[in-house]
MARLOBA-106079 format. One record per residue: residue in one letter; residue number from 1; x, y, z of N, C-alpha, C in turn. Coordinates in steps of 0.05 Angstrom, whole numbers, plus 32768, in hexadecimal, padded with zeros to 4 digits. Each point is the difference from the previous one (the first is absolute). Layout:
BEGIN
A, NUM, X, Y, Z, X, Y, Z, X, Y, Z
...
! end
This chain:
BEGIN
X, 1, 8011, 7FE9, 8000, 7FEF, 8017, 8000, 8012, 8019, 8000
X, 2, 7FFB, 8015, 7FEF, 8018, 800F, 8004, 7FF7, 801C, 801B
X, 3, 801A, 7FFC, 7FFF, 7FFA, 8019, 8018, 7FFE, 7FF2, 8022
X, 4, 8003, 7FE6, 7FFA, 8000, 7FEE, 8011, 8013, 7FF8, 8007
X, 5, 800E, 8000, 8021, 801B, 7FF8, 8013, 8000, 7FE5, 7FF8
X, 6, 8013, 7FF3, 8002, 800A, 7FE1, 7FFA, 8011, 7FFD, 8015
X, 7, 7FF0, 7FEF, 800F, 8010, 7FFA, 801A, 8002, 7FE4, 7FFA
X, 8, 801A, 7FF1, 800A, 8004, 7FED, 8002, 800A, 7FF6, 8019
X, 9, 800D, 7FF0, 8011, 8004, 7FF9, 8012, 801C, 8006, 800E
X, 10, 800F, 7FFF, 7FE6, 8023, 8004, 8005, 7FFE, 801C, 7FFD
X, 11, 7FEC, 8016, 7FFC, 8004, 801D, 7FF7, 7FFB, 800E, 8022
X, 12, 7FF4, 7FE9, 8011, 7FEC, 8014, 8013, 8012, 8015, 8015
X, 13, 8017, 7FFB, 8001, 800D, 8017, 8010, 7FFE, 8017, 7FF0
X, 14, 7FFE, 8005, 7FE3, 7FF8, 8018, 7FF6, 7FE8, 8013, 8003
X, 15, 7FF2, 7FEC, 8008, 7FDD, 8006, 8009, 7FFB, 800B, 801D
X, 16, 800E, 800D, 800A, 7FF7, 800B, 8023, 7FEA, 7FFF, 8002
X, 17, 7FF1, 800A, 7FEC, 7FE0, 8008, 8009, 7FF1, 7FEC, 8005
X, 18, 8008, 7FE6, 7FFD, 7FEF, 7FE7, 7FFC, 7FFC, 7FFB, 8022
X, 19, 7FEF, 8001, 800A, 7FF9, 7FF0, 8016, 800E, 7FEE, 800B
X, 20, 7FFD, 7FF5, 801B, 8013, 7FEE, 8009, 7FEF, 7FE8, 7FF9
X, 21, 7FE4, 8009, 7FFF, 7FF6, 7FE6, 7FF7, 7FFB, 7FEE, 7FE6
X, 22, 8000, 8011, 7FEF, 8006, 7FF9, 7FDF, 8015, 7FE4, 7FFF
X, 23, 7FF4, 7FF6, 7FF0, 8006, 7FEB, 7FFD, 8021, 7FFB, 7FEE
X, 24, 7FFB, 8014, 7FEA, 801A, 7FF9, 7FF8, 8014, 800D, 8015
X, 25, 7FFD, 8011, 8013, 8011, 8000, 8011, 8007, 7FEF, 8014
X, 26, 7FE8, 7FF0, 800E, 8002, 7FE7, 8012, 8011, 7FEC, 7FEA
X, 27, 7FF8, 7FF5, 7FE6, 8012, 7FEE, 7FF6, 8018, 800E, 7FF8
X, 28, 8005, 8015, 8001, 8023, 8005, 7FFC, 800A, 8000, 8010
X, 29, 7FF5, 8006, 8022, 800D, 7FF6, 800F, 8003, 7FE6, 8013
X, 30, 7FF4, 7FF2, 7FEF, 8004, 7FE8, 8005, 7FE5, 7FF8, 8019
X, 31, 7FEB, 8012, 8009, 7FE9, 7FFB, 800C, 7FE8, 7FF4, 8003
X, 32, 7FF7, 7FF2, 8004, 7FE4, 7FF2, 7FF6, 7FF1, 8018, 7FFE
X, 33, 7FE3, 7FF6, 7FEB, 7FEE, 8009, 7FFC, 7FF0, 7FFA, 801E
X, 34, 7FEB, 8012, 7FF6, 7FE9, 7FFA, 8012, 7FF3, 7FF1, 7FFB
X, 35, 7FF6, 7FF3, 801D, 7FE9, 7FE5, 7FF2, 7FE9, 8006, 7FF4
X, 36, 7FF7, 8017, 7FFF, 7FEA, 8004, 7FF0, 800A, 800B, 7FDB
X, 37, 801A, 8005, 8005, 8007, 800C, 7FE0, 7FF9, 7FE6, 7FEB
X, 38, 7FF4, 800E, 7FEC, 7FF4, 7FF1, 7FE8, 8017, 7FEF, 7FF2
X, 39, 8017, 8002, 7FFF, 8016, 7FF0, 7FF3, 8002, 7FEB, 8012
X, 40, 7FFC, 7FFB, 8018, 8004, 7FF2, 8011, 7FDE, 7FF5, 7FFC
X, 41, 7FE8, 8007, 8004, 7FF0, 7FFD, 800A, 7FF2, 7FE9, 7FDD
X, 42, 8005, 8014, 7FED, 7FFA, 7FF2, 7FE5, 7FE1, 8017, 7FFF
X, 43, 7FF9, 8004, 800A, 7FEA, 8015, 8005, 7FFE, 801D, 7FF9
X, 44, 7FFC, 8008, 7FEF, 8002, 801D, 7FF3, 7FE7, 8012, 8018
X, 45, 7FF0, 7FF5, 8012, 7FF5, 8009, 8014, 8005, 8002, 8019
X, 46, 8014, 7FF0, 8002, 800A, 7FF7, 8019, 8005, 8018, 8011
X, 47, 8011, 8016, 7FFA, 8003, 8018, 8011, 7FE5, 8007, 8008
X, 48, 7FE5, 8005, 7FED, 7FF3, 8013, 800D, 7FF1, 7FE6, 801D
X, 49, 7FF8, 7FDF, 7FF3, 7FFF, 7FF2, 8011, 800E, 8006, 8017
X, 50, 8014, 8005, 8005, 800B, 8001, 801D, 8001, 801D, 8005
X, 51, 7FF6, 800A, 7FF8, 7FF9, 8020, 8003, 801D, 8011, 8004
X, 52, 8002, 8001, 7FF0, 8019, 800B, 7FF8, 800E, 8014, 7FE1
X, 53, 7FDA, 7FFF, 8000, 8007, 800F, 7FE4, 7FF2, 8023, 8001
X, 54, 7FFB, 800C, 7FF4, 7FF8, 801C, 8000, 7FE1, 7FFC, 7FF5
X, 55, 7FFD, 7FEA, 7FF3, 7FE7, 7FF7, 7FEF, 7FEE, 8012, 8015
X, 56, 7FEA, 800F, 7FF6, 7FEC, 800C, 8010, 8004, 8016, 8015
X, 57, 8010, 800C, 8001, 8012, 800A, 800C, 800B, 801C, 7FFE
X, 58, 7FF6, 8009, 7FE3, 8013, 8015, 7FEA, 7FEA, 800B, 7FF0
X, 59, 8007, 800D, 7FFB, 7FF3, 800A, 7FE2, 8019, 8013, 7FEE
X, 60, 7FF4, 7FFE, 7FE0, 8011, 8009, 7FF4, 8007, 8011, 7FFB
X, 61, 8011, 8016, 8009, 8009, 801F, 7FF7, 7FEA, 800B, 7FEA
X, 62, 7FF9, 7FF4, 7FEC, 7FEF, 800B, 7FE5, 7FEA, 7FFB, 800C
X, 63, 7FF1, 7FF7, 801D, 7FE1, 8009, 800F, 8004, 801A, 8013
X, 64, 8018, 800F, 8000, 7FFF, 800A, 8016, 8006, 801D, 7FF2
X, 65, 7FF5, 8013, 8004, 7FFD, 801B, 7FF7, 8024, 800B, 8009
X, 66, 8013, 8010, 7FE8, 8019, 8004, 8004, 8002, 8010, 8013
X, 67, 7FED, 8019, 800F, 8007, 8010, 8010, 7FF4, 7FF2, 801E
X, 68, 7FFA, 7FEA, 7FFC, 7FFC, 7FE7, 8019, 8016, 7FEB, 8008
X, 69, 800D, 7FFC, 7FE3, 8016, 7FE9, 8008, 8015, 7FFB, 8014
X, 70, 800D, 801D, 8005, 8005, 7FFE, 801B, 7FFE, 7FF9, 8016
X, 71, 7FE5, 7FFD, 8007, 7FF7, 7FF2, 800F, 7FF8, 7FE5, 8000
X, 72, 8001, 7FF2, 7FF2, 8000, 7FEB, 7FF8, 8013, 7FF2, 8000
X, 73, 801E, 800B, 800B, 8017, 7FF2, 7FF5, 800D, 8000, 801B
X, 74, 8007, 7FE7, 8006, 800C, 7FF3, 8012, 801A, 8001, 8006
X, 75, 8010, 8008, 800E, 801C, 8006, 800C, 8009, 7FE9, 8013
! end
């Protein structure tokens, strides 16, 4: 997709921004997944199953009026 980061596993010390929880960061450093993560689980649902997903949770910047979004945005 262009315009799109390409992360790989051996790249992730280039990536600070990535979460500690992100996965290609847990497998670069050699960490297990979580037992609910979908590579592990085979379940493309599995996160929000163990509630762990944002599913329901959010709404998308393009519902929220621009001189509102501020407020809407989480720190």
């Amino acid at each position: 997709m262009p315009g799109c980061t390409v992360l790989r596993a051996e790249d992730v010390a280039a990536f600070h921004w990535l979460p500690p929880t992100c996965a290609y960061r847990l497998v670069a450093e050699g960490r297990d997944l979580p037992d609910w993560h979908p590579l592990r689980t085979s379940d493309s649902d599995s996160t929000r199953k163990a509630g762990r997903s944002v599913a329901g949770r959010c709404v998308s910047e393009r519902e929220v009026p621009m001189e509102e979004l501020e407020e809407h945005v989480i720190l």
